[in-house]
C-alpha positions, 0 to 999 in steps of 0.5 A, spaced: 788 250 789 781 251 791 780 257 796 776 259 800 769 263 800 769 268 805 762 272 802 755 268 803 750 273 802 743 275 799 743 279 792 738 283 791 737 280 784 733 274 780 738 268 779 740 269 772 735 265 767 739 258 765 738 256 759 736 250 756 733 249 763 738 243 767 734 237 768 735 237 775 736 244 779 736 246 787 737 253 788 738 257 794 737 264 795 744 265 797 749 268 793 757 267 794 763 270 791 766 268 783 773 270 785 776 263 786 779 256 782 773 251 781 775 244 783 774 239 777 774 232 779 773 226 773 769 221 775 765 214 773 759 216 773 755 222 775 749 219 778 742 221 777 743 222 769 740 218 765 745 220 759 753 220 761 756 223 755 756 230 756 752 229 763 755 234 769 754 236 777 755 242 779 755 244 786 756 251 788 756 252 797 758 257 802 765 253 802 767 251 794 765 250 787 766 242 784 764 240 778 764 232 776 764 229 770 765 223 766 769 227 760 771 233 758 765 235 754 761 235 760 766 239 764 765 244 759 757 243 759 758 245 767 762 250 765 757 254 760 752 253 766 757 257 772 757 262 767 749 263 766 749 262 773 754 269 775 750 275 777 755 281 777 753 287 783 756 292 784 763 291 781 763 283 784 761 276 781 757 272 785 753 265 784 748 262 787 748 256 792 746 251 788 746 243 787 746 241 779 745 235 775 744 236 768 745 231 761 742 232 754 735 228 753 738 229 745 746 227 744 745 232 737 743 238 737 745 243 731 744 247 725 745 248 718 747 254 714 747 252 707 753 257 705 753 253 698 747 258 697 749 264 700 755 264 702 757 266 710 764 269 712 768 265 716 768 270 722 761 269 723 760 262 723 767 262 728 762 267 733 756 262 732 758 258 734 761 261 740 755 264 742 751 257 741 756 253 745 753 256 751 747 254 750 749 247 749 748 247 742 754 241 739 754 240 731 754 244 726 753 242 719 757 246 714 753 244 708 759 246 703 756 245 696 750 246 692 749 248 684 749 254 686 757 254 687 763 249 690 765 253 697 771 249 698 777 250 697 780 244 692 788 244 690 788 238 685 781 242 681 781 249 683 777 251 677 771 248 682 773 255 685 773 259 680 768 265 679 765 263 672 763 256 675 759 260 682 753 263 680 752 267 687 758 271 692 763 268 685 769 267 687 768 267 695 770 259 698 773 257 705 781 254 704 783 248 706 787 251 712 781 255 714 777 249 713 781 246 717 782 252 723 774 252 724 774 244 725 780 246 730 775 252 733 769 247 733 773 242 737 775 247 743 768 249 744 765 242 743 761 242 737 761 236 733 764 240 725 760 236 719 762 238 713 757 235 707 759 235 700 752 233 697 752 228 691 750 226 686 744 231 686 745 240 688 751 238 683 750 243 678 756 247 680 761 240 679 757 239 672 760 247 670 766 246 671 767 238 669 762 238 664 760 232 666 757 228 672 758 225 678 755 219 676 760 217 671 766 213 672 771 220 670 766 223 675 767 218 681 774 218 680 775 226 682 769 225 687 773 220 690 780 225 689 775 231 692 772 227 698 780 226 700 782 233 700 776 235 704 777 228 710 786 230 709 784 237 711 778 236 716 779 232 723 772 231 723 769 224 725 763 224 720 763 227 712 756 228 710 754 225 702 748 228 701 744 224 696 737 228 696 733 230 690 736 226 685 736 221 679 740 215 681 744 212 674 749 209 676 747 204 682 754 203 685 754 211 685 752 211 693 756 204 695 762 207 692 762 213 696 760 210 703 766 205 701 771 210 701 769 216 706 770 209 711 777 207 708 779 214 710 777 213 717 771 217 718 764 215 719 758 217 712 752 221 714 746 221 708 738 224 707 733 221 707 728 220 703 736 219 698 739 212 697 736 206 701 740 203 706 740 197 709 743 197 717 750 198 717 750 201 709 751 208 713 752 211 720 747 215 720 741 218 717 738 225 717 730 226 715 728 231 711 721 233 710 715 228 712 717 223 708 723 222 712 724 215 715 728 213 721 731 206 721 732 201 727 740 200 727 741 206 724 742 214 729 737 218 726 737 226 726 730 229 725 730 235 720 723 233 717 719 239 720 725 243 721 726 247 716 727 254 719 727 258 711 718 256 712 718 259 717 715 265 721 718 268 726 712 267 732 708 261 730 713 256 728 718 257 734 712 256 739 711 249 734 719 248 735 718 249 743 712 245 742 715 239 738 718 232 741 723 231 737 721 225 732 715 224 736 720 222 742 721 225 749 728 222 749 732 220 744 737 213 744 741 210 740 737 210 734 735 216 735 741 221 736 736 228 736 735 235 731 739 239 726 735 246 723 736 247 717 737 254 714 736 253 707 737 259 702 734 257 696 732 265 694 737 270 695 740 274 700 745 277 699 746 280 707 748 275 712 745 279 717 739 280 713 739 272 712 740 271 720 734 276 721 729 273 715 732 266 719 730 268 725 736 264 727 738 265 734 731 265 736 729 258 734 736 255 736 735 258 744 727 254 742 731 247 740 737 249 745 732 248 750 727 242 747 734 238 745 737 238 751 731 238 756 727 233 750 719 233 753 715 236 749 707 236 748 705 234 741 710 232 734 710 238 728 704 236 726 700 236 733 695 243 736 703 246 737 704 251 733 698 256 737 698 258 744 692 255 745 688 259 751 684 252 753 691 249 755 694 254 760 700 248 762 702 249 755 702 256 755 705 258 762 710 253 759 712 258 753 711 264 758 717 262 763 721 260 757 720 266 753 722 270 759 729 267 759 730 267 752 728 275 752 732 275 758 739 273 754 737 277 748 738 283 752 745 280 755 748 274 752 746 275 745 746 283 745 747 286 739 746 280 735 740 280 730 734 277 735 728 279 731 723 277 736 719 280 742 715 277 747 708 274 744 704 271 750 701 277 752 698 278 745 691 275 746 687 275 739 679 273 738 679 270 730 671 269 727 669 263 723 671 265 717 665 267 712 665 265 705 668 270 700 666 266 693 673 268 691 671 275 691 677 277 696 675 284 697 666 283 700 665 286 706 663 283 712 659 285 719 666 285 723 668 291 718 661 295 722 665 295 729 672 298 727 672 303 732 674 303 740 667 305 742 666 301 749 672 297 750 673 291 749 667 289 754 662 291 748 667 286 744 662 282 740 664 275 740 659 273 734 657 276 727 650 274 724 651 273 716 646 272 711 642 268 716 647 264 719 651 266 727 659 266 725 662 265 732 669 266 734 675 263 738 681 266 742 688 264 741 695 268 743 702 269 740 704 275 735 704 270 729 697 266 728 697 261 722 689 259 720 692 254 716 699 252 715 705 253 711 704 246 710 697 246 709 694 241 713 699 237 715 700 242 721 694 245 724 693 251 723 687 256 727 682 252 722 681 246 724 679 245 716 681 251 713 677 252 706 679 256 700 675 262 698 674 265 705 675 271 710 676 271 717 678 277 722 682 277 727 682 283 733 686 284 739 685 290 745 691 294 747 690 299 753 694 305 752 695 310 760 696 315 755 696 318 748 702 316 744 705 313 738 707 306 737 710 302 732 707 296 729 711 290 726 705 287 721 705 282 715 700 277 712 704 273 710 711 270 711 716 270 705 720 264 704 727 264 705 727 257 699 721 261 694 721 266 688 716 269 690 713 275 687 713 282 691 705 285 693 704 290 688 704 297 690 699 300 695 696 291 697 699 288 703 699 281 700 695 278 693 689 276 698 687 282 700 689 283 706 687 289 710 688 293 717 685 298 722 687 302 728 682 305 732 678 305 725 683 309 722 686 304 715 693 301 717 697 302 710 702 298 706 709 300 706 712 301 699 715 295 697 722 295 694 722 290 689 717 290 684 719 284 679 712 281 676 718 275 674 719 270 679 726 269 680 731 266 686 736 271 684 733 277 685 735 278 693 729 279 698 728 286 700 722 288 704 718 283 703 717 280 710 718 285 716 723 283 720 727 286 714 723 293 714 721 299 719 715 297 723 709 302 721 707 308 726 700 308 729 697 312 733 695 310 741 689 313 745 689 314 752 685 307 754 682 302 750 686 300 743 682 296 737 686 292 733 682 289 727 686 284 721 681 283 715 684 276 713 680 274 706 683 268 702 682 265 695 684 259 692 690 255 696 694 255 690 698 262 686 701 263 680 705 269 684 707 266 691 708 257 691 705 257 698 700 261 700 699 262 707 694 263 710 697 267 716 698 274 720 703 277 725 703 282 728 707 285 734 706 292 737 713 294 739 713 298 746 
């Protein structure tokens, strides 16, 4: 029974941000009360989406709530909005008045946690989960087994589980039964469950316990035995086979392994670059790096530049922002949408630690947004990884997501670790770089001009060197890559970054009064997948990096690992910043100087796998 609303008022507030945004909004300034039944009503089609899976309309006026759909997940979408949509005011709910059409640009929209690697508690994945959900984030990947350790749970060779065949969290794996209950859990809330069990590559923990591999004939029998415990136990449609990284010696190895996920009753998922398949070989691909090629006739899922453990925490979120998912401002039958990946091939040995050096929530509320609405401007790869500010669209674009993306971090995911803060006031002027010749430690003219004197009115915006003027560019964001992780492949600042080079970045802070700030600062990001060796003591990196305040020399924190050995088995600490107290700097009533000296050596390092030539900063209010 459907009652009746008795209030249609104004509310003295914003209409609580929607995110992903809907596809197609009208929204009234008229606020009714929450307090009654909402009519569901299933229909053919809702008209005006474009993609009827998951599509939904949501009419909210001064008489009633309805909600139309072709199927219960979309039903569940709509739900997700009304309850973005609820303001409470002074003891009551109230939504707005409104007329919703909404579907999913993308029909997969997902992570992955390699808990092979790292190992996540079963309560943690649950909530997750059920916090993503609301975002309308529908799979999860549950990549299960790795060399590392074998994560769930065989009765028929239990030895797989055994603390002496695991070289991390040993002894600590997920049951049949708690497999089961998460695909359960899953269900209800309308994510997809794709559990991997990767072969027959990452199988180092397989080959402990057996002492043999996957590629023989006694080790596809067990795969095969493996493979119907976990399809007996999980009620999922896909099983994911992995077969990434590998040398294939057995050419019936994938064949054999497809066959029979199929005669269980489910559909096979396979990396690429992996084993080739031709159409209809496998049910879908997922892409890993830049090598990775969607085929006609077989759905595609776009994970190539989408491995969040290289990422920072600033300027690749708005890369992710930026990005068209497989270069497509829509997907369709072959191609199904965009996993991240968070991959842990360097130990952390703290979930929460392991979420925050993520930047987990962050980047999925960005692909939350970008798989659902699809658009964007430019692939991976594109001018999409800075805040251009000769491209104010794009930037205004950012600002109005960033905005609701704050706004649920402080409601809908307080308390969870959610290490960003807003980035698109942080305006940046960065020099032509000036050539080092490999002395990382030269100093240049902008090391002249270190104090506030004057404001940034008297902020000089060209240097003179040995002859030659060294201009300089504005960019805005917290985090500013002059070249990328990946070298070229993803523009950077530089256009063409060279080795043996300095640049200097400066940002003015107006302060109304003398106070003391905190300052979140790092020049380079540590990999979540490296074993990357920690700076020595008293250096911020091995490049030499420095900073000022006020001309006042911002120091280094005491760094907590000290190995000279590289090693993915000693934990992250405080490597990257998001894991370590933010520097104090003292703040003068007025005009502020922030100046980051960024020299850079050779593009390759003995103590870190990736230089990355790179700053963020983020000044905490």
């Amino acid at each position: 029974m459907l009652l009746l609303l008795v209030l249609c008022v104004p509310v003295s507030a914003d209409v609580p941000p929607l995110l992903p945004m809907p596809q197609k909004v009208s929204m009234t300034d008229k606020w009714v009360t929450a307090d009654r039944d909402v009519c569901f009503t299933k229909v053919d089609r809702v008209e005006g989406a474009e993609w009827q899976d998951e599509a939904y309309r949501l009419v909210v006026d001064k008489h009633k709530v309805c909600i139309y759909a072709t199927g219960d997940a979309g039903m569940f979408r709509a739900k997700q909005t009304l309850e973005q949509l609820t303001a409470i005011r002074k003891g009551k709910k109230y939504v707005p008045v409104c007329d919703i059409t909404d579907w999913p640009a993308f029909r997969v929209r997902g992570f992955m946690h390699d808990i092979g690697r790292s190992f996540i508690p079963m309560d943690e994945l649950k909530k997750e989960i059920e916090l993503l959900c609301r975002f309308k984030i529908n799979v999860f990947h549950w990549h299960l087994t790795e060399n590392q350790a074998w994560r769930l749970e065989s009765k028929l060779y239990p030895m797989l589980n055994a603390p002496e065949n695991m070289e991390r969290d040993k002894g600590r794996y997920y049951t049949l039964e708690e497999a089961h209950q998460l695909a359960e859990f899953c269900r209800k809330h309308y994510v997809l469950l794709i559990p991997e069990i990767d072969m027959p590559g990452h199988s180092a923990a397989f080959e402990r316990t057996f002492g043999f591999g996957m590629q023989t004939e006694e080790g596809k029998r067990i795969m095969k035995d493996l493979l119907a415990e976990a399809c007996d136990a999980l009620d999922v449609p896909y099983i994911h086979i992995g077969t990434d990284e590998v040398q294939f010696t057995d050419s019936t190895f994938v064949p054999e392994m497809v066959a029979f996920v199929r005669s269980k009753g489910k559909k096979a998922i396979s990396w690429s670059p992996g084993w080739h398949y031709e159409k209809g070989e496998i049910d879908m691909t997922q892409l890993w790096s830049y090598r990775g090629k969607a085929q006609l006739g077989i759905p595609a899922i776009d994970c190539r530049f989408h491995y969040a453990n290289h990422f920072d925490n600033y300027a690749d979120l708005v890369a992710l922002f930026n990005s068209r998912i497989l270069d497509q401002p829509k997907g369709n039958d072959d191609i199904a949408g965009c996993i991240v990946a968070f991959w842990n091939d360097r130990y952390i040995d703290n979930t929460r630690q392991l979420l925050d050096e993520n930047n987990f929530y962050p980047y999925m509320l960005t692909l939350a947004e970008r798989a659902w609405r699809g658009g964007g401007n430019c692939y991976f790869n594109g001018k999409g990884t800075l805040l251009w500010n000769d491209e104010p669209e794009q930037k205004a674009a950012f600002a109005e997501f960033e905005n609701r993306m704050l706004w649920h971090k402080d409601h809908t995911l307080k308390g969870e670790p959610f290490s960003y803060c807003r980035q698109t006031d942080a305006q940046w002027r960065i020099t032509e770089a000036f050539p080092n010749e490999g002395n990382l430690a030269r100093s240049f003219p902008p090391e002249e001009h270190l104090s506030a004197d004057g404001g940034p009115k008297a902020d000089r915006t060209s240097y003179e060197y040995e002859g030659k003027t060294y201009g300089s560019g504005t960019v805005t964001g917290n985090g500013i890559y002059l070249r990328h992780v990946w070298g070229t492949l993803v523009p950077g600042f530089y256009a063409n970054p060279e080795e043996n080079h300095t640049a200097y970045a400066t940002r003015w802070v107006y302060s109304k009064k003398a106070r003391t700030a905190k300052l979140s600062l790092e020049f380079y990001n540590y990999s979540r997948s490296e074993s990357d060796l920690p700076p020595r003591q008293g250096t911020w990196d091995y490049k030499g990096s420095r900073a000022w305040i006020n001309g006042e020399e911002i120091m280094p924190p005491v760094w907590e690992n000290t190995n000279t050995e590289r090693s993915n088995e000693l934990p992250l600490r405080n490597e990257n910043c998001v894991s370590r107290p933010p520097v104090e700097v003292k703040l003068q009533k007025g005009w502020n100087k922030i100046v980051l000296k960024l020299p850079v050596g050779k593009f390759t390092s003995k103590e870190t796998r990736l230089v990355k030539w790179m700053f963020s900063a983020t000044l905490c209010e």
